[in-house]
C-alpha positions as CSV (number, residue, x, y, z in Angstrom):
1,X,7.8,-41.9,-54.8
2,X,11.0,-43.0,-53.1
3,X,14.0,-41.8,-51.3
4,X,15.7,-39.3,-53.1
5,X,18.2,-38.0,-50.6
6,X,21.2,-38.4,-53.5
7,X,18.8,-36.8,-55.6
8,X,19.9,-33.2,-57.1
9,X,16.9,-30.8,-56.3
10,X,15.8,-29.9,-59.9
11,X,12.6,-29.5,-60.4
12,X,10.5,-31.5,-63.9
13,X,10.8,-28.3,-66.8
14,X,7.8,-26.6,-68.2
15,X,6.1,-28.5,-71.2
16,X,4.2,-26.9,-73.9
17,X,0.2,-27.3,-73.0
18,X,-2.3,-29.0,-72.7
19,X,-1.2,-31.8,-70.8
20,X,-2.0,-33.7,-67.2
21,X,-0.7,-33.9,-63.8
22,X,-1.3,-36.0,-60.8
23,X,-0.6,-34.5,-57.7
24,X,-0.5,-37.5,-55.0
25,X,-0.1,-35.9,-51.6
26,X,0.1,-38.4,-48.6
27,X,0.9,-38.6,-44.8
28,X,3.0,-42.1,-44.3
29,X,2.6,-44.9,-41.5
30,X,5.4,-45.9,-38.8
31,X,5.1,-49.2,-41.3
32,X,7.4,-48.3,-44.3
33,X,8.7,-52.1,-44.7
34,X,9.5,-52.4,-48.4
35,X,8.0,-49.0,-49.0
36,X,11.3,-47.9,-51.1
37,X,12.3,-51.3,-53.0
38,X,8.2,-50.5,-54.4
39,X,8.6,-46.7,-54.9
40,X,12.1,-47.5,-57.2
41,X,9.8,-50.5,-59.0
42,X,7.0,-47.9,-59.5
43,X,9.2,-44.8,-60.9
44,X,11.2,-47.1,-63.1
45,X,8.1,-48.3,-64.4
46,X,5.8,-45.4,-65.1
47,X,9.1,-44.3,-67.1
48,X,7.6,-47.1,-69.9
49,X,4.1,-45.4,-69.9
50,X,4.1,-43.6,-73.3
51,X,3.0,-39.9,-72.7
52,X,4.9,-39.9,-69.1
53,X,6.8,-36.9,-69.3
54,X,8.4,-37.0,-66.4
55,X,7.9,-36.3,-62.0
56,X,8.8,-33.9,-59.1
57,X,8.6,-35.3,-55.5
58,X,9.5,-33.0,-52.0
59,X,8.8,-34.5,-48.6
60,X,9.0,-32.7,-45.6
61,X,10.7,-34.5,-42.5
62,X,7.3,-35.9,-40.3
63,X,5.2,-33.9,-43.1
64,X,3.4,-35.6,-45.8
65,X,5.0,-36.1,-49.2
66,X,4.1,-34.9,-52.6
67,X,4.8,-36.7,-56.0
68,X,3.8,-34.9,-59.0
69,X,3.5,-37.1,-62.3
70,X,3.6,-35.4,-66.0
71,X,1.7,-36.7,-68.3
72,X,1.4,-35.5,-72.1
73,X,-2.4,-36.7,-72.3
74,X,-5.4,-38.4,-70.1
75,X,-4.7,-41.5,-72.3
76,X,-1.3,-41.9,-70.7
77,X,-2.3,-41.3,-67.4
78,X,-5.4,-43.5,-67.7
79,X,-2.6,-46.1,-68.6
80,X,-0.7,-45.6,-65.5
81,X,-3.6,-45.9,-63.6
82,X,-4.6,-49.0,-64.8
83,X,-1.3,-50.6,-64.3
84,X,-1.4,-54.3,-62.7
85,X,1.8,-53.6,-60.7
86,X,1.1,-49.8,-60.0
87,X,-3.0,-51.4,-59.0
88,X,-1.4,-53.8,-56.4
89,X,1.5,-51.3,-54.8
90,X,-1.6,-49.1,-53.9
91,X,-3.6,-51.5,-52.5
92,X,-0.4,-52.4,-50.0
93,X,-0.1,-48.7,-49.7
94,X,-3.7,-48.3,-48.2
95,X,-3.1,-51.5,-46.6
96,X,0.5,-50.7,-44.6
97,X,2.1,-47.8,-46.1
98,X,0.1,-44.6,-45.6
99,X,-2.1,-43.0,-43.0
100,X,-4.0,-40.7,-45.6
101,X,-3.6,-39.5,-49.1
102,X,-5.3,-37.1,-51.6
103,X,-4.9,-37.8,-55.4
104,X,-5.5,-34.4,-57.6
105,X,-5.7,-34.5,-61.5
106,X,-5.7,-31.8,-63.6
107,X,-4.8,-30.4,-66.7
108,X,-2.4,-27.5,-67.4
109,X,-3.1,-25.1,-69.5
110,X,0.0,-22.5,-69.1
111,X,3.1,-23.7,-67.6
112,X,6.2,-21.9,-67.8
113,X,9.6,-22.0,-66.1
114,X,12.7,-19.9,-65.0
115,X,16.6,-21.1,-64.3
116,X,19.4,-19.0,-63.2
117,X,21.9,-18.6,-65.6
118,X,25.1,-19.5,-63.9
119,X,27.2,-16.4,-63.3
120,X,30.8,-17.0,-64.9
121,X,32.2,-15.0,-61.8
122,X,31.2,-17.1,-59.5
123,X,33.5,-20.3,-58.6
124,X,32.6,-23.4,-58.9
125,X,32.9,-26.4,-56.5
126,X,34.6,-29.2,-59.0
């Protein structure tokens, strides 16, 4: 949702299924005035939606970007949706901030994850 450039890459962990994601997928305008001070309202704010389990968002430069929302059940995403504030920042975003988007819902029914276990050899940059 916004710029995460001081962002550490770590992806959102598996959850235990059934639960929803939103895949919002979307090529941006030149027009991105107050795009980011919106995107930081709209992730601080879907943090209050009970059921929001958390999000994963990658952007390639001039590519389109890709949020990913987490949510427990369709109830908490049906909440998000229905947001006043999130309703209006996507009516400016069809309005000034994006060229085209796709919006994908689905519900996971297997999920599952992998990390590296840090290798004690190895040094580390303190």
């Amino acid at each position: 949702m916004s710029d995460r450039s001081e962002a550490p890459v770590v992806p959102v962990g598996a959850f235990e299924p059934p639960y929803y994601v939103a895949v919002f997928t979307a090529v941006r305008t030149q027009d991105q005035h107050g795009y980011s001070e919106t995107a930081a309202r709209m992730e601080d704010l879907v943090k209050d939606v009970p059921g929001f389990l958390g999000m994963d968002y990658a952007q390639t430069p001039g590519g389109p970007a890709i949020t990913v929302g987490y949510f427990r059940d369709a109830d908490a995403l049906t909440q998000w949706r229905c947001n006043a504030e999130h309703r209006a920042a996507q009516m400016r975003g069809r309005a000034q901030w994006y060229q085209s988007y796709t919006l994908h819902v689905a519900k996971v029914e297997r999920s599952n994850g992998f990390a590296r276990a840090e290798d004690p050899q190895s040094p580390r940059a303190d």
